[in-house]
Jmol script that loads the backbone (N, CA, C; Angstrom):
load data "model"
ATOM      1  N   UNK A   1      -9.042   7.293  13.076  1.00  0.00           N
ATOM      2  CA  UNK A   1      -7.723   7.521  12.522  1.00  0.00           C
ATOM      3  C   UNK A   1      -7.703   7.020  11.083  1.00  0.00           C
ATOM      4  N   UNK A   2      -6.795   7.945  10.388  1.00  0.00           N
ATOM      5  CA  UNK A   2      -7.107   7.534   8.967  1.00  0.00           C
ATOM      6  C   UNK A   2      -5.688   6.992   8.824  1.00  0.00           C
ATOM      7  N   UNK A   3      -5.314   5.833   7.956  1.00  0.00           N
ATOM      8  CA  UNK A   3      -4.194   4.941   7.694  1.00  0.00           C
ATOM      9  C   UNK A   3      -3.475   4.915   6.538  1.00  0.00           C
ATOM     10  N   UNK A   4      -2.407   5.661   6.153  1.00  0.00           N
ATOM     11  CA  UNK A   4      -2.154   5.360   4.687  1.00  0.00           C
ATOM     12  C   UNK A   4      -1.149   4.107   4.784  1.00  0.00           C
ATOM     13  N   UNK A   5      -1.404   3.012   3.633  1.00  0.00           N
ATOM     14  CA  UNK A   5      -0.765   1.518   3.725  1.00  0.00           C
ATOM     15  C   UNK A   5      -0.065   1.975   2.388  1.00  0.00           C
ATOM     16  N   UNK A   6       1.041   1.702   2.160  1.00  0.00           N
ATOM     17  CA  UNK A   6       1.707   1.805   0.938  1.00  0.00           C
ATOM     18  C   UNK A   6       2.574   0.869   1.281  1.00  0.00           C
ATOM     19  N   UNK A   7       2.194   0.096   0.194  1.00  0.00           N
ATOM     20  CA  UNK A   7       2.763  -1.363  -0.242  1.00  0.00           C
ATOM     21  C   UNK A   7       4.160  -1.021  -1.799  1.00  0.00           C
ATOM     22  N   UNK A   8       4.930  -1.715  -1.366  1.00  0.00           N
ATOM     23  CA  UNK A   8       6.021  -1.553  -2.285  1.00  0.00           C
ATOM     24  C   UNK A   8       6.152  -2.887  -2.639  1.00  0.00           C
ATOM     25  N   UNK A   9       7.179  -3.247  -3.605  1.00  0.00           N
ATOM     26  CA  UNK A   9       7.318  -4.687  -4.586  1.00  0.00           C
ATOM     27  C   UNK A   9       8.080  -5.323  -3.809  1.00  0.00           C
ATOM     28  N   UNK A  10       7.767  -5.942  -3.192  1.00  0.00           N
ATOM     29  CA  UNK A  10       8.778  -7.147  -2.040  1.00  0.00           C
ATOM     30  C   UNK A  10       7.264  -8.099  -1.804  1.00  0.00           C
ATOM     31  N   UNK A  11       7.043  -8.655  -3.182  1.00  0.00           N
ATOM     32  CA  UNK A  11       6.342  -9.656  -3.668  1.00  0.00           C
ATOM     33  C   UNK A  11       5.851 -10.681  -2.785  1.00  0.00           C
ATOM     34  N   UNK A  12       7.172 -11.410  -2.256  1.00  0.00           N
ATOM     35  CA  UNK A  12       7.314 -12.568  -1.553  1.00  0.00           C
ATOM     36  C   UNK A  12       6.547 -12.191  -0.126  1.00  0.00           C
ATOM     37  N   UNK A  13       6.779 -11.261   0.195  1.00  0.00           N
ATOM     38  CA  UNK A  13       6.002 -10.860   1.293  1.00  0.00           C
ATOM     39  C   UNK A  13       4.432 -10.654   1.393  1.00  0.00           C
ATOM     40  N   UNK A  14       3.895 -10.434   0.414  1.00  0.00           N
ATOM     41  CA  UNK A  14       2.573 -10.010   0.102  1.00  0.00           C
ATOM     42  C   UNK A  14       1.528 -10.732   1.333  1.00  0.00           C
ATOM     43  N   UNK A  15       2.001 -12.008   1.247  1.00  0.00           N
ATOM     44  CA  UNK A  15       1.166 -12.986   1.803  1.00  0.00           C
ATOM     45  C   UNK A  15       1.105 -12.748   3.380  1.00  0.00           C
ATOM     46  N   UNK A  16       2.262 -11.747   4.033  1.00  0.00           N
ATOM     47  CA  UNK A  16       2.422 -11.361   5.441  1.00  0.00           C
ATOM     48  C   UNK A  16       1.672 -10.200   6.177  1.00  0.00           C
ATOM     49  N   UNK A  17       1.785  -9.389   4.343  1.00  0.00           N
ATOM     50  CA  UNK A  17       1.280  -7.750   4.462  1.00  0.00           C
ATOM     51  C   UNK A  17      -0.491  -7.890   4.784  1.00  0.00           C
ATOM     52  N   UNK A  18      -0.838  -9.174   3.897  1.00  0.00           N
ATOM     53  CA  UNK A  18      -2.364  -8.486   3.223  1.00  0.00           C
ATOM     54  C   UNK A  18      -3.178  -8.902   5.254  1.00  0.00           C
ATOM     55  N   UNK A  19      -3.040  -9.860   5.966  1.00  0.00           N
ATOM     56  CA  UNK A  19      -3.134 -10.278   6.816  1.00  0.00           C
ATOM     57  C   UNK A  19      -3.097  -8.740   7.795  1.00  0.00           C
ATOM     58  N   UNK A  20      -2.275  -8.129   7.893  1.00  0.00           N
ATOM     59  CA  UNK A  20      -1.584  -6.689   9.161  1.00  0.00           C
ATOM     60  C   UNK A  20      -2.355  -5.526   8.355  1.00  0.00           C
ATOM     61  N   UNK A  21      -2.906  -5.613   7.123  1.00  0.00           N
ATOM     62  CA  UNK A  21      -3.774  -4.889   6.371  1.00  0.00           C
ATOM     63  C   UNK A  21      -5.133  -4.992   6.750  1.00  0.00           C
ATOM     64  N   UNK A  22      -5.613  -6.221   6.827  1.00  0.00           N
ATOM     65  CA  UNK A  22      -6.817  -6.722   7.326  1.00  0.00           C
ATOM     66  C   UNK A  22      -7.276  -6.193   8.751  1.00  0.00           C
ATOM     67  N   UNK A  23      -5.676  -6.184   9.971  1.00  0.00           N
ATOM     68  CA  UNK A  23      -6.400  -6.560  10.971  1.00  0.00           C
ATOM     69  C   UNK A  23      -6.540  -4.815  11.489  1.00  0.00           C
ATOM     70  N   UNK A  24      -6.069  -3.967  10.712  1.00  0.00           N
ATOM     71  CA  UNK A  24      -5.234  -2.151  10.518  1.00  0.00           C
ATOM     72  C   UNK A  24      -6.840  -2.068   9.893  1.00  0.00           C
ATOM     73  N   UNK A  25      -7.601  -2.273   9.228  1.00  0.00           N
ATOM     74  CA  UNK A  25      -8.587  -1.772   8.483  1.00  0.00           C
ATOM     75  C   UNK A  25      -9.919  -2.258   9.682  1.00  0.00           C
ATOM     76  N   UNK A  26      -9.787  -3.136  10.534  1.00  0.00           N
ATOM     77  CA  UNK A  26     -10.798  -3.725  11.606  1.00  0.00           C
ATOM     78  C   UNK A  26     -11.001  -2.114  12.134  1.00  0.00           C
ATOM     79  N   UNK A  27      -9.772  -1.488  12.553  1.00  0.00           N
ATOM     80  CA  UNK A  27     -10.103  -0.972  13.496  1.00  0.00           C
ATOM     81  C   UNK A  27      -9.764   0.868  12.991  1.00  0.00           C
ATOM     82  N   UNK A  28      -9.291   1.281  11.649  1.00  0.00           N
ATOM     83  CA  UNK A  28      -9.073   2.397  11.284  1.00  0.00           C
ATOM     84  C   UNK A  28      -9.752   2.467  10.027  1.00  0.00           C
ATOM     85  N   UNK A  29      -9.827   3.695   9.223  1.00  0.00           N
ATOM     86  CA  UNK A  29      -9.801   3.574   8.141  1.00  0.00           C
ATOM     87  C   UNK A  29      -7.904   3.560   7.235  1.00  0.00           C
ATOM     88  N   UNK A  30      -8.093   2.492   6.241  1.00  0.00           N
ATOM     89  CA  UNK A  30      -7.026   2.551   5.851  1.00  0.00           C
ATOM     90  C   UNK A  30      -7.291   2.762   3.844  1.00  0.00           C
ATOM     91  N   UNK A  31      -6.347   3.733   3.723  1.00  0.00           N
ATOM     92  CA  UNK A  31      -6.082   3.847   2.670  1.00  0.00           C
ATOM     93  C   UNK A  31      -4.932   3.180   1.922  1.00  0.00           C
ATOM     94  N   UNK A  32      -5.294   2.653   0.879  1.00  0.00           N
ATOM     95  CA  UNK A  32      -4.156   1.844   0.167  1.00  0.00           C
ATOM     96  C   UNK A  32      -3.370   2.654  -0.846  1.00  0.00           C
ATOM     97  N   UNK A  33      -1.590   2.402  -0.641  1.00  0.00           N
ATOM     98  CA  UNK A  33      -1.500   3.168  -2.067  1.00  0.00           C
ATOM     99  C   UNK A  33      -0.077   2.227  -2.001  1.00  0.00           C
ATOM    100  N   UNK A  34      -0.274   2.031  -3.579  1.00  0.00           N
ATOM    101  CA  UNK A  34       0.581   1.112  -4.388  1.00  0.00           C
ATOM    102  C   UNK A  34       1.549   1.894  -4.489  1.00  0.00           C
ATOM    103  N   UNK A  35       2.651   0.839  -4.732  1.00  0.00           N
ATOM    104  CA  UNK A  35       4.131   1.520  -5.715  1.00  0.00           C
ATOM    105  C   UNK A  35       3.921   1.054  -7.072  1.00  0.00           C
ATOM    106  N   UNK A  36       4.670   1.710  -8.275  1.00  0.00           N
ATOM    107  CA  UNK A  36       3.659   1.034  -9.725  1.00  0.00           C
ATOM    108  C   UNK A  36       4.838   0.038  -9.369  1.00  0.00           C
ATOM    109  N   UNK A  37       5.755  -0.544  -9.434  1.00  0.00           N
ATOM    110  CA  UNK A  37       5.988  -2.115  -8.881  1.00  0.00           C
ATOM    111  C   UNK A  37       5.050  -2.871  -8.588  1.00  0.00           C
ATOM    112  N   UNK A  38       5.033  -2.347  -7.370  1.00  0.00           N
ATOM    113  CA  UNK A  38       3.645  -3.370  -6.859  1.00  0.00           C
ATOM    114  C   UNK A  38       2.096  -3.750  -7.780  1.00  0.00           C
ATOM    115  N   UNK A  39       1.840  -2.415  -8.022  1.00  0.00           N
ATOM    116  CA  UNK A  39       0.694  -2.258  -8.762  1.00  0.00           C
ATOM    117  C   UNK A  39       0.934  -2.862 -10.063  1.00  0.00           C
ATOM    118  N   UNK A  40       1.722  -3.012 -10.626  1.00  0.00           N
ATOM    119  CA  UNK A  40       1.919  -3.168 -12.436  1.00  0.00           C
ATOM    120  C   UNK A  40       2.659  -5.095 -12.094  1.00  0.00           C
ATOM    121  N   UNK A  41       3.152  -5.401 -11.394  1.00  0.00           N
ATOM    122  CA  UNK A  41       4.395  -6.694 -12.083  1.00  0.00           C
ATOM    123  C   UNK A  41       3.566  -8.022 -11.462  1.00  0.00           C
ATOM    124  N   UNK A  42       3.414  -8.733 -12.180  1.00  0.00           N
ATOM    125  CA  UNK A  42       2.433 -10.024 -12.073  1.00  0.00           C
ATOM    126  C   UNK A  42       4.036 -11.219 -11.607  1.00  0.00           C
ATOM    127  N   UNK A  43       3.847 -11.607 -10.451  1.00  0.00           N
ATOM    128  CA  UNK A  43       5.103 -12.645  -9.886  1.00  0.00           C
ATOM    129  C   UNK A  43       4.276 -14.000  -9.463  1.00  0.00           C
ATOM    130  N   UNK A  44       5.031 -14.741  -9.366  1.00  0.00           N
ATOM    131  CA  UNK A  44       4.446 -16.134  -8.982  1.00  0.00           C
ATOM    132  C   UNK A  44       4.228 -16.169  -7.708  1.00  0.00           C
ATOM    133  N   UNK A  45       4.060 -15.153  -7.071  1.00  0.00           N
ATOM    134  CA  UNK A  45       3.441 -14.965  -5.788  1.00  0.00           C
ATOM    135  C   UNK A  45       1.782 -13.661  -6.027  1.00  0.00           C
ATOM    136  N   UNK A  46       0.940 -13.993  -7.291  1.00  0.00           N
ATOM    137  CA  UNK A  46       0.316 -13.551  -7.536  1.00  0.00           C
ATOM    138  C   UNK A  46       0.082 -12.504  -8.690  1.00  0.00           C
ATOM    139  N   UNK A  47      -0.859 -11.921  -8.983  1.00  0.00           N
ATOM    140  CA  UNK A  47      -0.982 -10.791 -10.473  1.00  0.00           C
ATOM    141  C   UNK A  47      -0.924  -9.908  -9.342  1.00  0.00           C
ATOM    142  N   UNK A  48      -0.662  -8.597  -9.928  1.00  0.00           N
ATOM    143  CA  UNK A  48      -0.716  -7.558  -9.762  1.00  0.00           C
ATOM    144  C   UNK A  48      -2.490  -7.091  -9.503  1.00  0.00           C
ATOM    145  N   UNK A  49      -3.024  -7.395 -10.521  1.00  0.00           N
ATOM    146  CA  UNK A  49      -4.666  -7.393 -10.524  1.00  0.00           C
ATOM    147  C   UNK A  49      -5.430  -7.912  -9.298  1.00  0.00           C
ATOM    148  N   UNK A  50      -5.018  -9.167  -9.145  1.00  0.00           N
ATOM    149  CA  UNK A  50      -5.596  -9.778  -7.583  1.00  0.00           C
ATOM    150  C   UNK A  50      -4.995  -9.130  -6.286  1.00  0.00           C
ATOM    151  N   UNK A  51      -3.862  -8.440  -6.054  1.00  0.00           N
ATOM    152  CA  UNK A  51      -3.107  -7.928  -4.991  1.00  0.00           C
ATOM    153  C   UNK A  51      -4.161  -6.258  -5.174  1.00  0.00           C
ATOM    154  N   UNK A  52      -4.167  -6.037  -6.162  1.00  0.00           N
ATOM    155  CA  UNK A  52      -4.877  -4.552  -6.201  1.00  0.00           C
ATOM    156  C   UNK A  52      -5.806  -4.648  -5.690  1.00  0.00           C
ATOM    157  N   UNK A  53      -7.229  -5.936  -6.546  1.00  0.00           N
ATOM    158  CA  UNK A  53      -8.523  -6.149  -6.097  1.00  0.00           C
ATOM    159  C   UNK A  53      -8.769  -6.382  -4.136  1.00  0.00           C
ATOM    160  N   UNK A  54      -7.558  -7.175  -4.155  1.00  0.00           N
ATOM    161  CA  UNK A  54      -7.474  -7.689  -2.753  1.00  0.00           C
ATOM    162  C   UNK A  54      -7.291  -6.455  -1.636  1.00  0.00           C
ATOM    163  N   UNK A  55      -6.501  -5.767  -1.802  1.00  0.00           N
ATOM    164  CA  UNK A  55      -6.460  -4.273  -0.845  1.00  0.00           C
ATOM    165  C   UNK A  55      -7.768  -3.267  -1.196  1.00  0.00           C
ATOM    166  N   UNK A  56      -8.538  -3.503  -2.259  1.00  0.00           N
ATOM    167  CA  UNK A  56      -9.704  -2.370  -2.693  1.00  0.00           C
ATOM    168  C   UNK A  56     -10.772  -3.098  -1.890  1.00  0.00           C
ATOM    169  N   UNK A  57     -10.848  -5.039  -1.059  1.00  0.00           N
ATOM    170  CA  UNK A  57     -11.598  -5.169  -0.655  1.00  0.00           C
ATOM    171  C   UNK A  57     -11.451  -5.255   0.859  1.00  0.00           C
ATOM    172  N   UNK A  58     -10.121  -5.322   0.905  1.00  0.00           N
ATOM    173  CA  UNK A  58      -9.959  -4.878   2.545  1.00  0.00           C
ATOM    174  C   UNK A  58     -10.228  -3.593   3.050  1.00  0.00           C
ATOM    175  N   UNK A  59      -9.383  -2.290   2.416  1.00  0.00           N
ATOM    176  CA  UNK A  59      -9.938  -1.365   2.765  1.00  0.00           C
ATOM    177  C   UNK A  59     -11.080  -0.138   1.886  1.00  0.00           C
ATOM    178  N   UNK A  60     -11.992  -1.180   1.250  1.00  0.00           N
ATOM    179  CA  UNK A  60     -13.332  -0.734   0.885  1.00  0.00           C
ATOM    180  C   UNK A  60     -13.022   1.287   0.103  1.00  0.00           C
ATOM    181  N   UNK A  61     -11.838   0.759  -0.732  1.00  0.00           N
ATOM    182  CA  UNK A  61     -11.809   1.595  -1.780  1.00  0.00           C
ATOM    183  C   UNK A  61     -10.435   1.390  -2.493  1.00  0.00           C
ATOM    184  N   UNK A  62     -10.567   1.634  -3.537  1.00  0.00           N
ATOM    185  CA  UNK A  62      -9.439   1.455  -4.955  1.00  0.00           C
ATOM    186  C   UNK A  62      -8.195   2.442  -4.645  1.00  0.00           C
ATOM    187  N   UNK A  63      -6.719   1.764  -4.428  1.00  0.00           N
ATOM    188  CA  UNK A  63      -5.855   2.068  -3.934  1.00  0.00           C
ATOM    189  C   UNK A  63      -5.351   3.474  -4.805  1.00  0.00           C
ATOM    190  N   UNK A  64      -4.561   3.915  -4.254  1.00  0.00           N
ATOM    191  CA  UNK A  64      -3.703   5.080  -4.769  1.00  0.00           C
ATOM    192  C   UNK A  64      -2.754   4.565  -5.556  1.00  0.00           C
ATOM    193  N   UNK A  65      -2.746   4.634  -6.864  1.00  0.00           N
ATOM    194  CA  UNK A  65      -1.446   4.091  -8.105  1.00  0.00           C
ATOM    195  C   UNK A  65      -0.676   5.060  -8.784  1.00  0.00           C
ATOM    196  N   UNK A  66      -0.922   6.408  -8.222  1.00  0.00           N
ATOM    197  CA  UNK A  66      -0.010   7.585  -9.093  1.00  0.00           C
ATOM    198  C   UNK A  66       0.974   8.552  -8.062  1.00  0.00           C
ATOM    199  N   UNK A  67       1.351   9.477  -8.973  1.00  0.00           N
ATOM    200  CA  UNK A  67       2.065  10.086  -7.699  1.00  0.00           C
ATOM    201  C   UNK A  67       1.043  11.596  -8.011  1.00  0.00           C
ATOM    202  N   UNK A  68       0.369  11.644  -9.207  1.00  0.00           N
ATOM    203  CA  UNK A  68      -0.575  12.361  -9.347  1.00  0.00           C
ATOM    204  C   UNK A  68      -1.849  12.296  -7.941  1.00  0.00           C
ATOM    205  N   UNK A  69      -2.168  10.963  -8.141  1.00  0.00           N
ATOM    206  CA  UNK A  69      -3.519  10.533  -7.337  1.00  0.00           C
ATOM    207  C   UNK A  69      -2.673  10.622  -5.400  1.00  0.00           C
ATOM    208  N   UNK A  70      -1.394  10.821  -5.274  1.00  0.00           N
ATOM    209  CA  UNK A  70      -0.583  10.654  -4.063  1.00  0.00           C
ATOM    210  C   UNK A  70      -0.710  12.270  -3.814  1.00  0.00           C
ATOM    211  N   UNK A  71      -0.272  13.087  -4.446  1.00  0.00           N
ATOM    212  CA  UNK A  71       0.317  14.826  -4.257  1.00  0.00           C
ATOM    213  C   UNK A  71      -0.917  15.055  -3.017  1.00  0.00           C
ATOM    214  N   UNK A  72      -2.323  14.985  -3.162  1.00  0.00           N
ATOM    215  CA  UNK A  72      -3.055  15.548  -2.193  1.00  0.00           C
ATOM    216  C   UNK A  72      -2.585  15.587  -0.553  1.00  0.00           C
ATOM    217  N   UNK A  73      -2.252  13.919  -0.762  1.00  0.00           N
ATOM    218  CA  UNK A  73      -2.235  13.295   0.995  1.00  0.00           C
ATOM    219  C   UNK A  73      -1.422  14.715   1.392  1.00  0.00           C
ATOM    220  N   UNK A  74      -0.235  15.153   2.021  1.00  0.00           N
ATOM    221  CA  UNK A  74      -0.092  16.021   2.145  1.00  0.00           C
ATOM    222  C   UNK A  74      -0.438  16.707   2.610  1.00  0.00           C
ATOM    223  N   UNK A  75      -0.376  17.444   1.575  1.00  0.00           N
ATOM    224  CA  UNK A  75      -1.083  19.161   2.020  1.00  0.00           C
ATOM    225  C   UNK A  75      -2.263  19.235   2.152  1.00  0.00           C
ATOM    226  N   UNK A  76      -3.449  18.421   1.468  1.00  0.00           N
ATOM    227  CA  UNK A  76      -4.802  18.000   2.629  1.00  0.00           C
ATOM    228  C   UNK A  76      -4.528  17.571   3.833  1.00  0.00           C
ATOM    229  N   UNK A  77      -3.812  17.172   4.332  1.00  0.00           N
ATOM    230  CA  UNK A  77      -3.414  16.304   5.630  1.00  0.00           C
ATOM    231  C   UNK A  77      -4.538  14.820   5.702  1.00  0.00           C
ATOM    232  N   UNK A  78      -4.354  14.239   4.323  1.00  0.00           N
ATOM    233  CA  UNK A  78      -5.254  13.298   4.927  1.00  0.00           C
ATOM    234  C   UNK A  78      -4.917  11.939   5.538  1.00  0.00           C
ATOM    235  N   UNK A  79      -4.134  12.231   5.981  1.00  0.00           N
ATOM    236  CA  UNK A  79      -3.563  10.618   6.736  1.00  0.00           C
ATOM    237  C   UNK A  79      -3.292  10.863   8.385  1.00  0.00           C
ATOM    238  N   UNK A  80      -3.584  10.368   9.078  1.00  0.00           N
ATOM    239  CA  UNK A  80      -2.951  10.412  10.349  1.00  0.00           C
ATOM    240  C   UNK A  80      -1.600   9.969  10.794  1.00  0.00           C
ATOM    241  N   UNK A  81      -1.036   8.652   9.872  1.00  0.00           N
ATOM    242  CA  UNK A  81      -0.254   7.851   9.728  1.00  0.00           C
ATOM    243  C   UNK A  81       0.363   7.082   8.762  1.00  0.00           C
ATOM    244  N   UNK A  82       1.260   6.311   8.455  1.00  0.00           N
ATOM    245  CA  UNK A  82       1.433   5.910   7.367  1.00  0.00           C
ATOM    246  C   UNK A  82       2.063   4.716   7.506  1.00  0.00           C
ATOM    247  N   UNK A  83       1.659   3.712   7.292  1.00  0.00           N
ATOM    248  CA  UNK A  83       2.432   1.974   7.355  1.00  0.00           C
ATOM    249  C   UNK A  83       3.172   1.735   5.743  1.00  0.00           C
ATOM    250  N   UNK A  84       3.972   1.119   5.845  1.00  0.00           N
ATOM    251  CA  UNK A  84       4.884   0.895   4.745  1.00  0.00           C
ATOM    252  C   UNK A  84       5.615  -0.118   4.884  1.00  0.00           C
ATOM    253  N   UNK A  85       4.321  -0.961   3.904  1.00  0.00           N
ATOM    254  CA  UNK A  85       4.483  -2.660   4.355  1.00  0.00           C
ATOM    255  C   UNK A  85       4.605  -3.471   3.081  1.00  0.00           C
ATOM    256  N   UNK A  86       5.050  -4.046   2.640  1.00  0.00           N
ATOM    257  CA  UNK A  86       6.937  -4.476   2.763  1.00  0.00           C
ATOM    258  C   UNK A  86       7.924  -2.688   2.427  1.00  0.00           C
ATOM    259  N   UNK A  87       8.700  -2.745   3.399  1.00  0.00           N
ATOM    260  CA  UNK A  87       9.474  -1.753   2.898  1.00  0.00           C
ATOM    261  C   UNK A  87      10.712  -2.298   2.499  1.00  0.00           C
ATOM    262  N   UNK A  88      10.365  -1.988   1.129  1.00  0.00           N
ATOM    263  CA  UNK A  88      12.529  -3.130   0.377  1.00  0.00           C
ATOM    264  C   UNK A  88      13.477  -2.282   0.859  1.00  0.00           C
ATOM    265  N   UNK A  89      14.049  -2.224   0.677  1.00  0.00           N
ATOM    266  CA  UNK A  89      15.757  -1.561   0.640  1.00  0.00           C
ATOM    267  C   UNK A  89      15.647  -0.501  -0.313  1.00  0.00           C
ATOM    268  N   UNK A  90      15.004  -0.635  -1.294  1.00  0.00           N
ATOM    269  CA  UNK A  90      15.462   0.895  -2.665  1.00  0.00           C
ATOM    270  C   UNK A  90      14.232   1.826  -1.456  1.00  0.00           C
ATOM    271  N   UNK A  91      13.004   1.299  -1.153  1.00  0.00           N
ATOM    272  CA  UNK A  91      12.410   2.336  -0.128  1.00  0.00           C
ATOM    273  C   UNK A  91      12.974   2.976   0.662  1.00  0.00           C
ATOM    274  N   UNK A  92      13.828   2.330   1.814  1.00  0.00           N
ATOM    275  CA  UNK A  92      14.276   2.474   3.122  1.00  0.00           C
ATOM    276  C   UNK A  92      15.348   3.564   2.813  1.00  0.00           C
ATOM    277  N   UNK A  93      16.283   3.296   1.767  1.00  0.00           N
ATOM    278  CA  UNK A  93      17.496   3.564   1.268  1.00  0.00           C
ATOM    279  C   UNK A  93      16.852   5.531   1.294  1.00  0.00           C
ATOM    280  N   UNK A  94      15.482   5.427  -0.667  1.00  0.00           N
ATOM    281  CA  UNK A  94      15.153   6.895  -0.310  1.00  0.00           C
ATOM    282  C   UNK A  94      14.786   7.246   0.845  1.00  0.00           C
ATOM    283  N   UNK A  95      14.502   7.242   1.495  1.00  0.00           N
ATOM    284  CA  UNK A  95      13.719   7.672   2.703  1.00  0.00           C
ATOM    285  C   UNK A  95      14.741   8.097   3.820  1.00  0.00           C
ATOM    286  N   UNK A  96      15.715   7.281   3.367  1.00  0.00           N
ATOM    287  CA  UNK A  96      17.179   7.944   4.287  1.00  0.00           C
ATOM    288  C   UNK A  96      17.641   8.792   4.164  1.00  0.00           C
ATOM    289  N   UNK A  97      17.720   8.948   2.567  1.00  0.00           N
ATOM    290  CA  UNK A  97      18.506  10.189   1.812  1.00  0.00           C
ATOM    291  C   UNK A  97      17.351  11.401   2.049  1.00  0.00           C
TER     292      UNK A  97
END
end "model"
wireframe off; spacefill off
backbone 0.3
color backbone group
């Protein structure tokens, strides 16, 4: 099963996500894909750079950071699934609408 993980900016959480990332990549392949929040804003709960490096070494490739590098998943069908870990409120909110 292939895993898409898309991590959004709910910072404080990071430290809950990278752990349910780890234990999702034991047993699937998981693909990472950033929100540029996530990907771009350096917080005192880490850089942006180490949270990137850190998901490119859990799931043993360099996350998705565009909506360019995103358009494929789709209509390739390459995901089986999709985790969306931290999901903030501006996420949940689109995703309603």
């Amino acid at each position: 099963m292939t895993v898409g993980f898309a991590v959004c900016g709910s910072h404080c959480t990071f430290s809950q996500m990278f752990p349910a990332m780890e234990e999702l990549a034991k047993h699937h392949t998981v693909i990472p894909i950033f929100s540029q929040a996530a990907a771009s804003t350096d917080t005192r709960f880490g850089s942006a750079r180490e949270h990137l490096q850190r998901a490119e070494a859990i799931c043993g490739c360099a996350p998705i950071l565009t909506v360019a590098q995103a358009e494929p998943i789709g209509p390739k069908k390459l995901l089986d699934a999709l985790v969306i870990a931290p999901c903030t409120g501006n996420t949940l909110a689109k995703l309603a609408h």
